[in-house]
DRENGUDO-420490 format. One record per residue: x, y, z of N, C-alpha, C in turn. Coordinates in steps of 0.05 Angstrom, whole numbers, plus 5000, padded with zeros to 4 digits. Each point is the difference from the previous one (the first is absolute). Layout:
! residues N
XYZXYZXYZ...
! end
This chain:
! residues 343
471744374897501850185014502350094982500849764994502450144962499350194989497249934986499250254979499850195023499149995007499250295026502150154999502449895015502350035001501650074981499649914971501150094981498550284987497250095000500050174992500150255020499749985012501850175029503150094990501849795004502750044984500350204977498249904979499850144972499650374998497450025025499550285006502250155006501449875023501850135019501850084981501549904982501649984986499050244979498850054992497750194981500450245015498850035027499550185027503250154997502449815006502050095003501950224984499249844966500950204979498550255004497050035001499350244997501050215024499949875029500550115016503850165003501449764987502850184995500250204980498349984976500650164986498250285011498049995017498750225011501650195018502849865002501850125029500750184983501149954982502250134975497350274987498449964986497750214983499550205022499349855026499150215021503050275008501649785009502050245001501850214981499849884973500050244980497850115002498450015010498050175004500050175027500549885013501250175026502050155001502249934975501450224998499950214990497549944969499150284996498750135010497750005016499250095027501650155016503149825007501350225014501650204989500849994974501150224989497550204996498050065001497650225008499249925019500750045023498950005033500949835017498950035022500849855019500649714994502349835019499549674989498649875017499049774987498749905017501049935036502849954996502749965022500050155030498650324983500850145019495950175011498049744989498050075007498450114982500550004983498450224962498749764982497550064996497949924985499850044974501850104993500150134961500149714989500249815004500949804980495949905001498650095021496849924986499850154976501850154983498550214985502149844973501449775007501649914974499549884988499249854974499349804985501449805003502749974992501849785012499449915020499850185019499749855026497149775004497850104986498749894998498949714992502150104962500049754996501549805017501249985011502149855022497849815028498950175002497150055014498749754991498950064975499249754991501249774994501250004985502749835001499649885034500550015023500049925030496649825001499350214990496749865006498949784980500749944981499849774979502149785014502450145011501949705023497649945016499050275024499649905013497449855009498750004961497749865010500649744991501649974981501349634999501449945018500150085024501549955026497749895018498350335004497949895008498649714989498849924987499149694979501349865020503350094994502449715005498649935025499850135021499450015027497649785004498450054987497049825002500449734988502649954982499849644993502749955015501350145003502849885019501050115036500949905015500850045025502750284999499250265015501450145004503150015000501049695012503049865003500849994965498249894987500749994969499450264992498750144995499650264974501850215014501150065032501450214999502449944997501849795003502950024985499650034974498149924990501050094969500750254990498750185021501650244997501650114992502049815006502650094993500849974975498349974971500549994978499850364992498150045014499450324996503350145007501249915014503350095009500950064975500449744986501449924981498650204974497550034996498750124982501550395005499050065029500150215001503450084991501949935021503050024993501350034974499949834982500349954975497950254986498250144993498850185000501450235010500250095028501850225005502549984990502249834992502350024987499950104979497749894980500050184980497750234995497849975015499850224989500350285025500749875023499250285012504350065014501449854988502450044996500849885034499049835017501149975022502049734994502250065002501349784994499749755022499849654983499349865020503249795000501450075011503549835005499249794995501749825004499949744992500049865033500450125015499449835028496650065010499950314980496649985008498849804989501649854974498149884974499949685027502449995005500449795026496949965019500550295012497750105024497849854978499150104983497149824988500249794999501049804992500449764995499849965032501850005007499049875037497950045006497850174999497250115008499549804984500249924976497549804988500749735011502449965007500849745008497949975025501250115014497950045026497749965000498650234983497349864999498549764987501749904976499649764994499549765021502850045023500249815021497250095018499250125009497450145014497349924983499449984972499049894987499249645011502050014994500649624982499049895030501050125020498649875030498150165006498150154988498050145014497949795008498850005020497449855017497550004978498549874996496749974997498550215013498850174990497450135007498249815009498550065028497549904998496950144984498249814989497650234998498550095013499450264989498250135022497350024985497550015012497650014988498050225007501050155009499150325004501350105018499550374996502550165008499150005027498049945018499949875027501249895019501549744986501749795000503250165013500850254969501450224998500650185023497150125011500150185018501149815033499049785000500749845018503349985008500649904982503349984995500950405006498850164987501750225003500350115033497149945010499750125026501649815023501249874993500649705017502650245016500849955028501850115008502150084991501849804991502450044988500650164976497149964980500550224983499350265015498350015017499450315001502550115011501849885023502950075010500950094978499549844978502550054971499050284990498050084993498250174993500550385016500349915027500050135021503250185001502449754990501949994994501150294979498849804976500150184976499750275012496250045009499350304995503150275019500149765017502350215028502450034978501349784982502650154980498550194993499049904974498950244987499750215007499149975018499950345012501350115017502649865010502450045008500950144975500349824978502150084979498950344980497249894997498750264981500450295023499449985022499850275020502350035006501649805004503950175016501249904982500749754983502950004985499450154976497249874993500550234962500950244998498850185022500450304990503650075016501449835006501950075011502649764981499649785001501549784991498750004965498350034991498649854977501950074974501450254988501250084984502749884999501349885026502149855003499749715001498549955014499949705007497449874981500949814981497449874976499649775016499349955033499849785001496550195010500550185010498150155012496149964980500750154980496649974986500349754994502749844990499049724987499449875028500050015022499849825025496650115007499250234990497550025005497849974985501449944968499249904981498649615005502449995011500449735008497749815019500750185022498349925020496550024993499450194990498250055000498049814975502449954985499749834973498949755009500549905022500049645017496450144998499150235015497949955007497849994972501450144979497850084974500249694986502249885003499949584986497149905019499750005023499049815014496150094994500550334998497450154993498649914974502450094986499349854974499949714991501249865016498449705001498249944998499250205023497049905007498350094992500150164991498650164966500349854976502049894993499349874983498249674996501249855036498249865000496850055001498850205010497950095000497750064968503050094991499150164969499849614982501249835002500249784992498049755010499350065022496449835019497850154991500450334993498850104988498349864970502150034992499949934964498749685006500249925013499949694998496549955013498650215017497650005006499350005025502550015022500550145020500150265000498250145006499950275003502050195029501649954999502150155027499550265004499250154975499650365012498350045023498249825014497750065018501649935017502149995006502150015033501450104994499950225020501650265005501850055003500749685010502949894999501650074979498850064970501249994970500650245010498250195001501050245002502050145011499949855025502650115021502649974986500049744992502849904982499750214975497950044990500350204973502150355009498750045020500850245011502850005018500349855010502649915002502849954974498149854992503050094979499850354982498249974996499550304985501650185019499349975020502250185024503449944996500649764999502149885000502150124963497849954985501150044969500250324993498250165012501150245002502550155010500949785023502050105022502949974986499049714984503549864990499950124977498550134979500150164976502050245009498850175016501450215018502250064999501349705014502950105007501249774986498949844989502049904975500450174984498250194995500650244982502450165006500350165029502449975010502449884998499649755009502549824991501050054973498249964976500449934979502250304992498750315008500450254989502650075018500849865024502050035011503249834999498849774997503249844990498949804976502549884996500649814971497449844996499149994982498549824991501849614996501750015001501249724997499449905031500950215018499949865042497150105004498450104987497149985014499249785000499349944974498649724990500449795016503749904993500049795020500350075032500150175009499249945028497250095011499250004984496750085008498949774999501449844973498149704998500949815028502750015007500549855022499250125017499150245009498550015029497949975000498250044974497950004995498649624999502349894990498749735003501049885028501550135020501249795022497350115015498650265002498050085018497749884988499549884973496949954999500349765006502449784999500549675002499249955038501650285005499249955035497450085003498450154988496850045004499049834997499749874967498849765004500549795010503049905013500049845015498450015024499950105011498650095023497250044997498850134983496650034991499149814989501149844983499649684989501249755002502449985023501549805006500349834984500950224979501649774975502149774999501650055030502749815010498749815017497449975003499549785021499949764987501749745010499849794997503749964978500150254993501550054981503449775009501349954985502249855012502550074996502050035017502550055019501250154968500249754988501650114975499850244985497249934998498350284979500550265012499650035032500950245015501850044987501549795012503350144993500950074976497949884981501250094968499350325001497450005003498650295000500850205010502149995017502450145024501850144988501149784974502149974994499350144972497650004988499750154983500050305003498450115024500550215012502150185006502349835005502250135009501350084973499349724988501650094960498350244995497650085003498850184990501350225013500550065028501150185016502650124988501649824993502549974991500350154969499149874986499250214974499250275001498149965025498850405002502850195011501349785021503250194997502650034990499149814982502150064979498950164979498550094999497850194982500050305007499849975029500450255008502950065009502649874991502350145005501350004970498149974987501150064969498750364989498050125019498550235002501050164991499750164970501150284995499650165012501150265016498650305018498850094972497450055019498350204985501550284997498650114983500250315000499850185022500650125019498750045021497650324986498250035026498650174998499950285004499950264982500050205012499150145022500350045026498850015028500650255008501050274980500850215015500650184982500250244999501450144981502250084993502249855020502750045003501249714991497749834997501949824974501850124975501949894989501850144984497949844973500950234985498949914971501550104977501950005007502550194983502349745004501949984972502449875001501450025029501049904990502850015034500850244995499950075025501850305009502250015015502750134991501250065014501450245016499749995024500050255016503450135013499750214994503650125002500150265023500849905031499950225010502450165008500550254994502250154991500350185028502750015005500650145027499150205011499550224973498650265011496549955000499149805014496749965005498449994968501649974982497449974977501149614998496550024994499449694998499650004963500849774981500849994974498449774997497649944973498949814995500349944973501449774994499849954970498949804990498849944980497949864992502049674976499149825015501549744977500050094972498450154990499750094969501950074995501950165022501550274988498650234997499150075005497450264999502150225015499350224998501150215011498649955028502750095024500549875030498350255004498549945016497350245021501950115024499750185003502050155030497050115015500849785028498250165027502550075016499650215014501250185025498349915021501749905022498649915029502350165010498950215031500549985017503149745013501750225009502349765008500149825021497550205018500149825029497249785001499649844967497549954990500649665011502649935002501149815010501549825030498950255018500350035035497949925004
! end
């Protein structure tokens, strides 16, 4: 169970660097994308046509197949806090190269996220084994998960149909919360894919239950969805407050999935809860002190009556002419309005 456990650790840890530094490649890439066309933010696809973006792309998919691995020798409770090294990776990355400054109470906000998850770690429960994805489908269909399941699909589609297109450009809890949710279901999919892919290799043949497949297509549904609008996220606010609060919602929703689909806390004792509680909240705690250290973005052009000229100042003169002069000093423009332009 050590070695198991330890090379599980090793991946995650592997998984995490690539995956922070993919936050960072992808969105210089998304930004050149949006300086020729639409952004991704506001619904525009130009960034499929970017190289950067791509490589970033990969970069995610080399994490996320040493994530995936991690998954098949270690218990879900262990490989997703580690996550939060990818915080630390990504943050440090945007300070320098994509210029988002990270304060020194954000540098704070990381350090508490790892504290946290360390404590969430160090008490995480035993996996039991499973010996085919049968076993898997049993546990998934069991009531309580499907409530959980049932759960998820109603946000999600609360949040993707009414808050995104109205809340999503303001509020970053919005795609990362559907990032999130939806994330719990692609961990438990891909579990069970990987246990499958791993009874496989071993002379258990699992592809002849259809069971694999459901779970295959399930996440495939699921990893398309959170690509989406993490993409969003990412093209809409700071890269320093995505990361870490994506990882903390992202791991408090998959810890409650598999609690519940694998009853990882059963038998578990008083203390360990409570450590695991307590790691949580440190993790919580860091994501808001992370997000009140937040530079304002740039905002977005949304009209054609945005100003795009220095400051102007405007001089209106008793006999109805209106006087515009430009911060440069430029020669002052004279418009004539009508006197009763002001009744």
């Amino acid at each position: 169970m050590f070695s198991s456990n330890l090379i599980g650790f090793i991946l995650a840890v592997v998984s995490s660097a690539f995956i922070g530094s993919s936050f960072i490649i992808k969105k210089k890439g998304l930004r050149k994308a949006g300086a020729n066309g639409a952004r991704a933010g506001s619904g525009g696809y130009g960034y499929l046509l970017e190289p950067l973006w791509w490589v970033g792309m990969f970069t995610m998919i080399v994490g996320e197949i040493a994530n995936f691995v991690a998954y098949i020798y270690a218990p879900a409770v262990l490989v997703t806090p580690l996550g939060a090294l990818s915080i630390i990776v990504s943050a440090v990355l945007a300070h320098f190269m994509l210029n988002e400054k990270l304060q020194k109470m954000g540098m704070l906000g990381c350090l508490l996220c790892v504290v946290g998850s360390t404590m969430i770690v160090l008490h995480a429960p035993l996996e039991e084994s499973l010996n085919s994805v049968q076993e898997i489908w049993v546990l998934a269909t069991q009531p309580a998960f499907l409530l959980y399941v049932g759960s998820v699909v109603a946000v999600a589609l609360v949040l993707i149909l009414y808050c995104a297109p109205r809340y999503g450009q303001t509020n970053i809890l919005i795609y990362i919360g559907i990032c999130s949710v939806i994330g719990s279901l692609t961990v438990m999919s891909v579990k069970a894919i990987g246990i499958a892919i791993k009874l496989t290799l071993e002379g258990l043949n699992q592809a002849k239950y259809i069971e694999t497949w459901i779970f295959a297509m399930v996440a495939l549904t699921c990893v398309i969805t959170q690509l989406n609008y993490l993409n969003m996220a990412l093209d809409t606010f700071n890269t320093a407050v995505v990361s870490p609060i994506y990882y903390a919602m992202f791991t408090s929703f998959t810890i409650f999935a598999s609690a519940i689909m694998f009853k990882d806390y059963s038998g578990q004792s008083a203390s360990s809860i409570a450590s695991e509680l307590c790691g949580f909240i440190t993790v919580l705690s860091g994501t808001s002190v992370l997000h009140s250290t937040r530079e304002p973005d740039t905002p977005l052009i949304t009209d054609l009556y945005t100003p795009l000229s220095p400051k102007v100042s405007w001089y209106i003169q008793g006999n109805g002419e209106l006087w515009k002069k430009d911060e440069d000093g430029s020669h002052p423009n004279m418009i004539t309005i009508r006197p009763d332009y002001f009744k």
